[in-house]
N, C-alpha and C positions, 0 to 999 in steps of 0.2 A: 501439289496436285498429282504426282506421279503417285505417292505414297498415297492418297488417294483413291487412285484408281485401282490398287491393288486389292484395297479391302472392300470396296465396293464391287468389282467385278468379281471377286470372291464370295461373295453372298453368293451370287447366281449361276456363274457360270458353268456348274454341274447339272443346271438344268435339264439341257437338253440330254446330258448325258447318262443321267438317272438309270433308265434303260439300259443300258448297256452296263454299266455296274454293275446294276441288280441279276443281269445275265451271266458276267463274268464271278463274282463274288457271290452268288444262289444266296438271294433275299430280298425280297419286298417289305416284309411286314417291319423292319428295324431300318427301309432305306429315306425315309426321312429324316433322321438321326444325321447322317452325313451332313446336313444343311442345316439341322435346329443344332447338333454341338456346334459347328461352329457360331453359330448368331447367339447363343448359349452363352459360350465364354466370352465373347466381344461386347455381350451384355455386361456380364461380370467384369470386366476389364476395364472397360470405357471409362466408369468412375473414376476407379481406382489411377489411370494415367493421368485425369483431369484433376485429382486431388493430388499427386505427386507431382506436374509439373508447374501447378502456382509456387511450391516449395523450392524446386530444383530446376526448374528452367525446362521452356515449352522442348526446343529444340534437341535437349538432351536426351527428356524421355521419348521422342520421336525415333531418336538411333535405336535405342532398346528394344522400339516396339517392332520397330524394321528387323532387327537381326531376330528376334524368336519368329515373325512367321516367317522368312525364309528360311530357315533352320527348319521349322514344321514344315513349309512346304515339300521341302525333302524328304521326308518322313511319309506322307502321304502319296507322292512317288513311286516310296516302295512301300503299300503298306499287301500284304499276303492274306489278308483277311476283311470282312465287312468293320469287325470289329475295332481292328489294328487299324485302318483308316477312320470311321468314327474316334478313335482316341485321338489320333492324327490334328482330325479336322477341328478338334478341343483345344490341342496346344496352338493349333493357328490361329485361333481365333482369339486365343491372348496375347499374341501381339495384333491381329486387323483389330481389337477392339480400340487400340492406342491412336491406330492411324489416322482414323475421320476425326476421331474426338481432336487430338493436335496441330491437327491440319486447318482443320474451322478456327481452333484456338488462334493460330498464330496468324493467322487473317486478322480475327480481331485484335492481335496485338497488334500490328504495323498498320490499320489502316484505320483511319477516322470513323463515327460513329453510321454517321450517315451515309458514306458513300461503301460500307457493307454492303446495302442490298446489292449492289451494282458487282460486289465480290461475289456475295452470294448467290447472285447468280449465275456465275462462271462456275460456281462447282456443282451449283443445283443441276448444273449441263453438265459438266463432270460426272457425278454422281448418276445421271438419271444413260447417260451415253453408257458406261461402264459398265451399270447393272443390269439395263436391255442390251444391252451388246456381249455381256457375259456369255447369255444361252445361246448365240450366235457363232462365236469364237469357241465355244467349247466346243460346239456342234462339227466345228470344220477341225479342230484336232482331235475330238474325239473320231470322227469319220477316217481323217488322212495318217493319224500320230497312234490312235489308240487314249483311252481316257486317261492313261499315266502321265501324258504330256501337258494335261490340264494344269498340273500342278513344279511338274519341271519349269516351264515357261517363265513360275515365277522368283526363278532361281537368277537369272541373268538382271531382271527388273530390280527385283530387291536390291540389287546389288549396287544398281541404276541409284536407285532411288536413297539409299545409304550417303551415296558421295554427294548428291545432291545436297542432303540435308545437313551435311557440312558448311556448305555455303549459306546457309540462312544466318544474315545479321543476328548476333547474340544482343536479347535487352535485359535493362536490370530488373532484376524481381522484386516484385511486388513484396513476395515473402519471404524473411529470413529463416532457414533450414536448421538454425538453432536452438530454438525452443522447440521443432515441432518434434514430435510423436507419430508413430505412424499407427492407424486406425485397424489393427487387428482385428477386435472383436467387432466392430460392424463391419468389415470386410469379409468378416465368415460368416456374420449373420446375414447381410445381404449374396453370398454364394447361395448358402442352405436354401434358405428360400426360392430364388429363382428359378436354381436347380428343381427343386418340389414342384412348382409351379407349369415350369415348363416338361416336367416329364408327365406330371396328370394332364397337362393337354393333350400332348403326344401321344397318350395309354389310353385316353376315354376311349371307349366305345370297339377296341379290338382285343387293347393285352388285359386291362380288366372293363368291367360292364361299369358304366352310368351308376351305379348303387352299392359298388364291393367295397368295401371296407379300405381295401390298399387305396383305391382311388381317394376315399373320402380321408383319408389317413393325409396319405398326400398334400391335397388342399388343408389341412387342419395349420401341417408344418409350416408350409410357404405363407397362412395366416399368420400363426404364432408367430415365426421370424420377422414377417415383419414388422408386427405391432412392438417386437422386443427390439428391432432395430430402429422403430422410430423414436422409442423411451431412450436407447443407448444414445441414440446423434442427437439429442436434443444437449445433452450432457456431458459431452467431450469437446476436449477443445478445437481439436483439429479432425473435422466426421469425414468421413471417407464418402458421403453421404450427404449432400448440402440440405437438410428436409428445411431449413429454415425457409429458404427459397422457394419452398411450395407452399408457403404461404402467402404468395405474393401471385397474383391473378396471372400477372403476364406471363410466367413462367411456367406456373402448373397446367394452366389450360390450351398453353403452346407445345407441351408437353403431350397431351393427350391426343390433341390433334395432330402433333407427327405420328402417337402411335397408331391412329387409323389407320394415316398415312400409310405407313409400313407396312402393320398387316395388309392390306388391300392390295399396295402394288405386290409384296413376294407373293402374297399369295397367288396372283395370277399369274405373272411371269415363270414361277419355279413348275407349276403344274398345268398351265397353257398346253409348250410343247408333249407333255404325256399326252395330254385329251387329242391333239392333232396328231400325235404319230400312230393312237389306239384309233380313236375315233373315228377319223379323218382318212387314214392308212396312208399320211404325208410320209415324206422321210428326214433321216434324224437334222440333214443339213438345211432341209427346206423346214423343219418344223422352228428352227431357229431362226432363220428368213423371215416368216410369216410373225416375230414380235417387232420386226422393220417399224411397221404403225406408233407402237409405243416407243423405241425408242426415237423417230424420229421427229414426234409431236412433243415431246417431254422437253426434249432438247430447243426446240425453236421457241417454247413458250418460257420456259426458263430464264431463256435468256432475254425476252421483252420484259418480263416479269421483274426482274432485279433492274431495270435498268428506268423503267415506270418509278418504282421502290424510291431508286436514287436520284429521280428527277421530281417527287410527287410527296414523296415521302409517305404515302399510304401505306397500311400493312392491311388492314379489318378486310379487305372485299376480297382477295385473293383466294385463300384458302375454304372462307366459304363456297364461292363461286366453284372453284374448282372442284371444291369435296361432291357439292350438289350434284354438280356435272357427271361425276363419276357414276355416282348412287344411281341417276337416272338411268345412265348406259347400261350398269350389268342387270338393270330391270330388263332393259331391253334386250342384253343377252339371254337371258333366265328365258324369257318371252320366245326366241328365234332359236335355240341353241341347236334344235333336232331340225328344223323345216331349212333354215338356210343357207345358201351358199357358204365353202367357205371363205369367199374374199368378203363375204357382207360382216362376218363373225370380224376379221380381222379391220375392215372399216372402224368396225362397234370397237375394237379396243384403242384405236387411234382415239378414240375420243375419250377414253377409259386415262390413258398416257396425259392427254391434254388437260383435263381434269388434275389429275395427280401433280402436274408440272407447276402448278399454281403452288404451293402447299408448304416446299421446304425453304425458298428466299427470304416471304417474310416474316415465318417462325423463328430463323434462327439469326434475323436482327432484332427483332420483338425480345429474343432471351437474352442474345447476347450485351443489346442498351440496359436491359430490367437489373441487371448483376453487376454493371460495373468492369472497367479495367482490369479491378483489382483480382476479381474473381472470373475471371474468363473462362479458365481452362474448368473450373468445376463446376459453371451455368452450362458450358459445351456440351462437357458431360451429360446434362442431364437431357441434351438434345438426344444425345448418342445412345443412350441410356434406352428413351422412349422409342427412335429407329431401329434398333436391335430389338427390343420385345417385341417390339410390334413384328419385326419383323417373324420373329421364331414365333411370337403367337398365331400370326395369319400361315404360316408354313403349316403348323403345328395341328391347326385348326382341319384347315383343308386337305392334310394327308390321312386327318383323324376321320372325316368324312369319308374321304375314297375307301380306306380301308373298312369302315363299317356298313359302307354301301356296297365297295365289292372286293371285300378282301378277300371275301369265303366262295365256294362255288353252291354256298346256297343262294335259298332267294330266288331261283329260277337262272341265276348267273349258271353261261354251261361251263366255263372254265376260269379255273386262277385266275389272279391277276400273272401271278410266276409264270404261269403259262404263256399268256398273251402275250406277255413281253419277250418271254424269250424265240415266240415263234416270230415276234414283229422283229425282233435283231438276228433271224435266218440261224437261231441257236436252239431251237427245239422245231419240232415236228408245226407243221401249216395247220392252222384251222380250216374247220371245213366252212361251208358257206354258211351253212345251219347257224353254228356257232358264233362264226364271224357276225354275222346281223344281230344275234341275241346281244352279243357284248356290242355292239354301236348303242341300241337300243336302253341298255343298262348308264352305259356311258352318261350317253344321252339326260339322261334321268337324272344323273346324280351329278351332272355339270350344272344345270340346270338348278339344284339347291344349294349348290358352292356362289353360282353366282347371285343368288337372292340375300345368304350370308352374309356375300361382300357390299351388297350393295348395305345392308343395313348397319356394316359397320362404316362403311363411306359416309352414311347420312349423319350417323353419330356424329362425329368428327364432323360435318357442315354443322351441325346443332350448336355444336359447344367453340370452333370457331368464331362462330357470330359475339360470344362472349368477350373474346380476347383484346383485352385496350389497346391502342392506337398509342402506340411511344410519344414521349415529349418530348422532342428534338432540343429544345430548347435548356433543356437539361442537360448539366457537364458530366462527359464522360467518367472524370472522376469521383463522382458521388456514388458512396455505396448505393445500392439497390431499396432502402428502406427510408432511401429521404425522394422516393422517385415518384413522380404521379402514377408513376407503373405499378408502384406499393401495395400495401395492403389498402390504401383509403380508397383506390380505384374497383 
């Protein structure tokens, strides 16, 4: 859990502190990069620790994964450039990609099949505490420390959390490390790709146009790769890559529906506190305050939610409900965003939090029963897998928007973004009122299609939820996944 909390408050907790970056280090248009590399490579990673630790043991590669981000976290510490921290935040996130993925795994290792949910929702509270409480905590070191300490902090934890994981009971593997092979060429083919993928989302619409060439180039690669990655892992013996497993309903469609998941919640949370510190004219400590709602609905429902799970055994209603829940709120934000108050805005995302808190308990019992014992750590994966895209896709998406709605000082926008920001961190010259009101106004607008966006990626995700089967309890742990009603016959 400690390890944990590392890689999950590390998603976010640059949130609030965005601003002030982009003030110190002069860049807006590359300062989402800071938050998609890292979700980036934790993307890429994730697999890769869930297919090495069926092999070599869960707890092993947990150390590994510990010691390279606090390595990076020091790195990013000192990093002298926008750039040099974007590279930073790349190697961190190949070790935080290890950390959730191993953490869930070794849950399912030591603990029976059914009273998971009831695990899982101690870290669904985990997880959800961590990453709303990210933009909080960064908010009050970034205000009192400076935003270098953001990343110092996790130099003592790691350190915590290293000795911890010495202490975790060793079990025997599943798999002998004998015969295996380690899965290079789908390890590069799934980097290529994602990489492609997540950079043409990040590039639409500012660094190239909706129709240029590089972009469509882009999307070509992350296609190619993967259709050449899914010919490779069908055909090796040990795939870095489990695609078998997305053949089986419970899996792939649990999959999709975290990745709404993710995108939905970073997306709000990572770019919440800009809209209230620009819009709003909050400040940076209180813009961090004001996601109190989400993380404190996420957290109470989380944990009724896992514990229903393990007394009821239900998964199906959950994630629907909650997705719907969501979809509906950011109508209603879309709806209110310019007219109302803003403790009504922040009402509306408690319910936004409460919705989302449904989503991750009984997903990741639904994958972890579908896969088996045997294969824990590379079903995880694929949980982790979809939480990361999702999450870099909804980052990705929504900074893609801000920037193309107000990157530029066209449009009738009177100034930068670079501007706004650095006058709102008392680092460039005051707007005048003129101005000031123009950018609310723009703001306004362009929150206002982020959340209609979010909401229609929430509904997806209720849509294809409704799909996902209902585990057979009744079913041994140790059967592979393919003799499972969870299977392909469901």
């Amino acid at each position: 859990m400690v390890a944990m909390f590392l890689a999950a408050a590390d998603q976010t907790i640059l949130a609030s502190a965005l601003p002030t970056i982009a003030s110190s280090l002069h860049g807006f248009t590359d300062l989402s990069w800071v938050v998609v590399a890292y979700l980036l490579a934790a993307t890429i990673a994730a697999p890769l620790y869930g297919h090495l630790s069926d092999h070599f043991g869960r707890r092993r590669m947990l150390m590994v994964a510990l010691a390279v981000f606090t390595l990076a976290s020091a790195a990013c510490a000192f990093a002298p450039t926008l750039l040099a921290l974007i590279v930073a935040r790349a190697v961190q996130g190949l070790g935080g990609g290890g950390l959730m993925t191993l953490a869930q795994a070794l849950i399912g290792e030591h603990v029976p099949p059914r009273e998971r949910g009831r695990f899982a929702g101690y870290f669904a509270i985990l997880f959800t505490l961590s990453s709303t409480a990210g933009p909080i905590l960064g908010a009050y070191l970034t205000e009192h420390f400076g935003w270098r300490a953001i990343f110092t902090i996790n130099l003592p934890l790691g350190a915590i959390a290293w000795l911890l994981a010495i202490r975790i009971p060793p079990m025997p593997l599943a798999r002998r490390p004998r015969s295996f092979r380690l899965d290079y060429v789908g390890a590069t083919l799934f980097a290529v790709a994602t990489a492609a993928l997540l950079y043409a989302l990040s590039s639409a619409g500012h660094r190239y146009g909706w129709s240029d060439w590089q972009l469509l180039a882009l999307v070509g690669v992350a296609g190619v790769g993967y259709l050449a990655l899914w010919s490779w892992e069908t055909r090796f013996e040990h795939p870095v890559i489990p695609v078998h497993y997305l053949g089986y309903p419970a899996i792939i469609r649990s999959d999709v529906v975290v990745f709404c998941f993710a995108a939905t919640l970073f997306g709000t949370i990572l770019y919440l506190p800009l809209y209230l510190q620009l819009g709003r004219g909050v400040g940076i400590g209180t813009s961090g305050l004001l996601l109190l709602p989400i993380t404190l609905t996420m957290a109470l429902v989380s944990s009724l939610v896992g514990k229903v799970i393990a007394h009821t055994g239900n998964t199906t209603l959950f994630p629907q409900a909650g997705l719907a829940l969501a979809a509906i709120t950011f109508l209603l934000l879309a709806a209110s965003v310019a007219r109302a108050p803003t403790w009504v805005v922040m009402a509306l995302t408690g319910f936004v939090g409460m919705g989302l808190s449904m989503v991750m308990p009984p997903t990741q019992v639904v994958v972890q029963h579908a896969a088996g014992r045997e294969a824990l750590g590379a079903a995880t994966a694929t949980i982790s897998f979809s939480r990361s895209i999702g999450g870099a896709a909804g980052t990705a998406i929504v900074g893609t928007l801000l920037v193309a709605l107000l990157g530029t000082a066209g449009g009738g926008l009177p100034v930068s973004l670079d501007r706004a920001i650095e006058a709102g961190g008392g680092n460039g010259e005051a707007l005048s009122r003129a101005d000031r009101e123009s950018l609310v106004s723009h703001l306004d607008g362009a929150y206002r299609v982020i959340f209609l966006v979010l909401a229609g990626i929430a509904a997806t995700g209720a849509l294809v939820a409704r799909t996902v089967p209902q585990p057979d309890w009744d079913a041994d742990d140790a059967v592979p996944a393919p003799a499972r009603r969870v299977g392909r016959s469901a």
